[in-house]
Backbone bond lengths (Angstrom), bond angles and torsions (degrees), N, CA, C in turn:
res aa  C-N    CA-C-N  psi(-1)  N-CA   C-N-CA  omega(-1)  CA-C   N-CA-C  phi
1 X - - - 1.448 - - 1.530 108.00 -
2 X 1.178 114.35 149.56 1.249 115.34 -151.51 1.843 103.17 -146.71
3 X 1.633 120.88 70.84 1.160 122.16 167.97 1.489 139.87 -29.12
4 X 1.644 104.12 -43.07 1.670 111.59 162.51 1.271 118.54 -75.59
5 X 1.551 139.51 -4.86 1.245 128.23 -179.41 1.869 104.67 -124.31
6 X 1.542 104.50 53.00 1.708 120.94 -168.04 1.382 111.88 32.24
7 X 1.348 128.47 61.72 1.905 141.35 153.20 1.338 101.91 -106.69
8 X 1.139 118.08 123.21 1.515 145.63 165.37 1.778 105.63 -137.11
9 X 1.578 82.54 136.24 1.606 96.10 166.02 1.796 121.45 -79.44
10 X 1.204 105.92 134.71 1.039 112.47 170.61 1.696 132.23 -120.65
11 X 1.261 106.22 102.28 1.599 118.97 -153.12 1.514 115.01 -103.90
12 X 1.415 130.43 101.30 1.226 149.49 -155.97 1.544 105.34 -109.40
13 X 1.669 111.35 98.64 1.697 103.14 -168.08 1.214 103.66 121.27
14 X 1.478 113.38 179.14 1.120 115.89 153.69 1.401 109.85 -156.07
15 X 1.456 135.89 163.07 1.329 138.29 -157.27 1.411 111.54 55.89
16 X 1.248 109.00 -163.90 1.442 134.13 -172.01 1.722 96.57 -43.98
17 X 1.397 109.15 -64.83 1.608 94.71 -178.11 1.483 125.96 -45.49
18 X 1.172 131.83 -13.91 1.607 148.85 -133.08 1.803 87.83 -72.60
19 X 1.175 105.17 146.66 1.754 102.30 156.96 1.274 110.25 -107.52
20 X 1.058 115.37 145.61 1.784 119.85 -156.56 1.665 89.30 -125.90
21 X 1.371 126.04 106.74 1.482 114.82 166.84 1.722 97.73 -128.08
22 X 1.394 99.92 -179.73 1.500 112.21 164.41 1.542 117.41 -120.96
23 X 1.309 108.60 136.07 1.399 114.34 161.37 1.459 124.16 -113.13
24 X 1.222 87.66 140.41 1.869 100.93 -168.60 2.049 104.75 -125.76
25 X 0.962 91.02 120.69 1.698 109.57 -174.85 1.921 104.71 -110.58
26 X 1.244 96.38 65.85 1.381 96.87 -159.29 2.194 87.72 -103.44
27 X 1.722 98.88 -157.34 1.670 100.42 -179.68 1.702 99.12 -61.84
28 X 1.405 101.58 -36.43 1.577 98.68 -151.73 1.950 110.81 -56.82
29 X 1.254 80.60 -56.26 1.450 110.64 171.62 1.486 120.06 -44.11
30 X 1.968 113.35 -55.03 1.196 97.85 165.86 1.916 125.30 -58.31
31 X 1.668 97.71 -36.88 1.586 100.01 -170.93 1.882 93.21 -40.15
32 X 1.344 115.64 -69.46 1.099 134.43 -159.99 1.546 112.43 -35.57
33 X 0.982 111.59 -47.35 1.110 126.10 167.69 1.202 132.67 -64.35
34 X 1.781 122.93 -37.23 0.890 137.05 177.49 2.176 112.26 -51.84
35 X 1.893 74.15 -44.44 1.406 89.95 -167.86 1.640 130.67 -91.29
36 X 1.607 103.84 -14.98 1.390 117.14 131.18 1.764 129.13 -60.12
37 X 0.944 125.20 -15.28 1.592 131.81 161.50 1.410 119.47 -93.82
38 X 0.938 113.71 -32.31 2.226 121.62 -163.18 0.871 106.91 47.47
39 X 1.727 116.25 55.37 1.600 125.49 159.48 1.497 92.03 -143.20
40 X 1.639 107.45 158.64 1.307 106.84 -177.99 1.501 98.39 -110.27
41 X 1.141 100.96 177.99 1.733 112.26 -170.29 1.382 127.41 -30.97
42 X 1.640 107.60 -65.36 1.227 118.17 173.59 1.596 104.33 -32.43
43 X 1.304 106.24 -66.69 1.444 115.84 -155.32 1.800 107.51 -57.45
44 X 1.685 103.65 -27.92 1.794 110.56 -178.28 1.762 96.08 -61.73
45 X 2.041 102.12 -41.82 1.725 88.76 -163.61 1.244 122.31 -85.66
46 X 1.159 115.32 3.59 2.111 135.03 168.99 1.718 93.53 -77.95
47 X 1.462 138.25 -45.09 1.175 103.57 172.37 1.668 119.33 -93.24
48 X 1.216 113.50 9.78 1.286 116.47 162.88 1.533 120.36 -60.02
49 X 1.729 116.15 -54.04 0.949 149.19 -179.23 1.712 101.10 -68.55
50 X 1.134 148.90 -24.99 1.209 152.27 -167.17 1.723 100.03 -34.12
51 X 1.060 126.72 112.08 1.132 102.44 -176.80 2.130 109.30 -108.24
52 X 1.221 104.66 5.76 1.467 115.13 166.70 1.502 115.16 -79.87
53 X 1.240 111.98 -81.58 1.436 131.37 168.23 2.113 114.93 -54.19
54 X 1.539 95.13 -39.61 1.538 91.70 -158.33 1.445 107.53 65.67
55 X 2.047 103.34 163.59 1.382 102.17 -155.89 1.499 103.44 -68.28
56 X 1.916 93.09 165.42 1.745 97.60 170.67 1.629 116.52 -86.26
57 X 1.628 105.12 148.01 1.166 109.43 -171.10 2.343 123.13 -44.16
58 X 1.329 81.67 -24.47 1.626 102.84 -173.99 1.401 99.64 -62.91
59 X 1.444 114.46 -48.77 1.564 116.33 -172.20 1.506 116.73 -65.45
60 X 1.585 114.20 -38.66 1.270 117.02 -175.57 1.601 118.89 -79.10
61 X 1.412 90.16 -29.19 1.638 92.65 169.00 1.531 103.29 -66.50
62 X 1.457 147.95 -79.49 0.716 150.95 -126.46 2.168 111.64 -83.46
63 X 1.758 92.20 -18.99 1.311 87.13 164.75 1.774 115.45 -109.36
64 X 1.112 126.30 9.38 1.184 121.68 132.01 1.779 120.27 -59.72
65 X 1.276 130.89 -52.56 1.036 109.18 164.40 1.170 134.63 -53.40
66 X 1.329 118.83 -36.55 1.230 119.47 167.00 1.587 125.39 -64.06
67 X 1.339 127.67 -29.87 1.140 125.07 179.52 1.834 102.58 -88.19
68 X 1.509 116.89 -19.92 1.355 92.57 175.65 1.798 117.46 -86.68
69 X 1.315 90.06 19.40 1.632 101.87 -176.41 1.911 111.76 -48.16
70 X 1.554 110.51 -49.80 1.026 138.90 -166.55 1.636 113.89 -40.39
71 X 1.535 84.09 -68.33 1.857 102.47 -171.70 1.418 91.15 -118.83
72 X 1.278 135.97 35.22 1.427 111.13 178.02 1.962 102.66 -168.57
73 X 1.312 100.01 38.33 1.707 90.77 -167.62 1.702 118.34 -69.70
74 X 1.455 80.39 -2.56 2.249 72.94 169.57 1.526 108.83 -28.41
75 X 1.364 90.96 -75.04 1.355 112.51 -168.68 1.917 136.84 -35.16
76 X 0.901 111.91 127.23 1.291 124.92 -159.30 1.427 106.95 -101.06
77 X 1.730 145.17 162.89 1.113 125.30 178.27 1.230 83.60 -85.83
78 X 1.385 175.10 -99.93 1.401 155.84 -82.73 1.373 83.17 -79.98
79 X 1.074 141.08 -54.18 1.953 129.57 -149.77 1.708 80.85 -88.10
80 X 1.093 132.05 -5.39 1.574 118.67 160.80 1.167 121.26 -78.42
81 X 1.164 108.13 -36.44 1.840 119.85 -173.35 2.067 88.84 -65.56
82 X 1.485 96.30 -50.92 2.016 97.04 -171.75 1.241 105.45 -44.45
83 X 1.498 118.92 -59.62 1.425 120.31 -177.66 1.489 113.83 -52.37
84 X 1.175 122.42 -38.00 1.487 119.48 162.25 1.203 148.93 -59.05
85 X 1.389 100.00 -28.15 1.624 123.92 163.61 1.904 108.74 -80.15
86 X 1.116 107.39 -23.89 1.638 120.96 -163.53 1.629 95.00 -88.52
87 X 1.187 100.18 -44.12 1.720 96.72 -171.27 1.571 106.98 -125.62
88 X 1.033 134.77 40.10 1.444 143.23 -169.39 1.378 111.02 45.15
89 X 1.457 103.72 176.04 1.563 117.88 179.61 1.456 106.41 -77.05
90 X 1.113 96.10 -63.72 1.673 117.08 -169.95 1.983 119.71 -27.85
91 X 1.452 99.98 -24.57 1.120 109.10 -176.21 1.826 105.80 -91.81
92 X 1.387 106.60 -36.68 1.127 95.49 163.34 1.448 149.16 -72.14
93 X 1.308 87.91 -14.56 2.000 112.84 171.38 1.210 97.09 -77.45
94 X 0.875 114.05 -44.70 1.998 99.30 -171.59 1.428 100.54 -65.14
95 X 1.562 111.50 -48.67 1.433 93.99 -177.33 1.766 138.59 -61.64
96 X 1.363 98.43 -10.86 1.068 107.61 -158.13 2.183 93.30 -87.76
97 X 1.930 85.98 -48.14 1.641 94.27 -178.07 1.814 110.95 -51.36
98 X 1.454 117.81 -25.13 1.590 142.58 -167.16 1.499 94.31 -59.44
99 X 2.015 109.57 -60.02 1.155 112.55 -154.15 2.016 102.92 -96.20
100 X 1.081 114.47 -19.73 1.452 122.46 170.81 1.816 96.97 -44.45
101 X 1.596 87.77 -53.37 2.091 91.05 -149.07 1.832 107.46 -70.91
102 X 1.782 94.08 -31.97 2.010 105.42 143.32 1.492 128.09 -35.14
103 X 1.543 111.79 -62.45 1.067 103.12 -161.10 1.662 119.57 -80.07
104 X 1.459 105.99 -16.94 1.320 124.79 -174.57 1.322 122.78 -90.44
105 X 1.909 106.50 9.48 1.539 116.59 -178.61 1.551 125.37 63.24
106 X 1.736 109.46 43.21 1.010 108.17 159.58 1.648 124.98 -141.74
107 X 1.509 97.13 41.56 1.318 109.20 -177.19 1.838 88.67 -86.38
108 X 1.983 88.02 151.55 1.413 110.09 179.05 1.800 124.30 -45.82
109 X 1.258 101.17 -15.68 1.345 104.64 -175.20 1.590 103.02 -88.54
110 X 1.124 120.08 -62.54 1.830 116.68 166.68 1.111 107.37 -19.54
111 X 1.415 145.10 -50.47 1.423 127.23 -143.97 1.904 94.37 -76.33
112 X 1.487 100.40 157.50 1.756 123.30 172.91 1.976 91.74 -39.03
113 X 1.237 99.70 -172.16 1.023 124.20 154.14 1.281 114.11 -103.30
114 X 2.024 131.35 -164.57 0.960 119.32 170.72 1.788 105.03 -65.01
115 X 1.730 111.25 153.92 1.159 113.20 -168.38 1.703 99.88 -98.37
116 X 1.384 116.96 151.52 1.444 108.96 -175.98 1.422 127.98 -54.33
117 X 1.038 123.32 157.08 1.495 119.99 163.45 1.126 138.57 -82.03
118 X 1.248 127.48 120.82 1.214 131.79 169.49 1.483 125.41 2.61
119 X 1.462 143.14 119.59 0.961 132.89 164.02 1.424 111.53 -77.32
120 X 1.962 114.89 131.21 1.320 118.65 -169.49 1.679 100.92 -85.05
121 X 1.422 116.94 148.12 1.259 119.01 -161.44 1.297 94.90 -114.09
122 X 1.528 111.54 132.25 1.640 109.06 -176.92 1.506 92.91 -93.95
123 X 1.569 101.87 153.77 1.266 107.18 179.76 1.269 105.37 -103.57
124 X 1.747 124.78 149.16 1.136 120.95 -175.25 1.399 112.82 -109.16
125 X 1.486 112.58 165.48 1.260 100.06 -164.38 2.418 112.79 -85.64
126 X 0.752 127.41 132.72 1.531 138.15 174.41 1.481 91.97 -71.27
127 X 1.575 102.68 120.11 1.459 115.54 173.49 1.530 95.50 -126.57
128 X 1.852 113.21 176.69 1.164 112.53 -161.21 1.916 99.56 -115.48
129 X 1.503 76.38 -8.80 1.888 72.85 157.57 1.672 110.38 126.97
């Protein structure tokens, strides 16, 4: 699994019963998505971003399906919508917002390190010649 290239785990349960999958919000996934919606990206990440409403349930289902396309294409959006009703939404929005902010290069690990410091400039002295 691979956090800088949008893979996040997505863990339904807990303990031994748990379902352990991965979601990947990569090109493929967005196309897929795009084209299961008939909106293109931008327009999927404006209702991602909703910050009144938050996203609609249609979107999150449908890019979970799409990102479990990868390692997990059993899956259908109706047995997505089940898993959603079975284990709430809420878990799936995060995952999805988790692997969006992944795939778009702004997970915590991307950033620089500290950036160097300034070299201090000695000043020289102005003589009259």
């Amino acid at each position: 699994m691979n956090p800088l290239r949008g893979e996040v785990p997505l863990v339904l349960g807990e303990g031994d019963a748990a379902i352990r999958l991965t979601l990947k919000l990569g090109i493929n996934a967005l196309c897929a998505a795009e084209q299961m919606m008939g909106k293109k990206t931008q327009s999927i990440l404006d209702d991602l971003e909703d910050k009144m409403e938050g996203p609609g349930l249609d979107t999150v289902r449908v890019l979970i399906w799409a990102g479990l396309r990868k390692y997990h294409p059993e899956f259908t959006p109706l047995q997505v919508g089940d898993l959603m009703d079975d284990y709430g939404h809420s878990v799936f929005t995060m995952a999805v917002l988790d692997a969006m902010a992944s795939a778009f290069g702004v997970a915590e690990d991307r950033k620089p390190p500290n950036p160097p410091k300034a070299k201090a400039r000695s000043k020289k002295k102005t003589g009259t010649g």
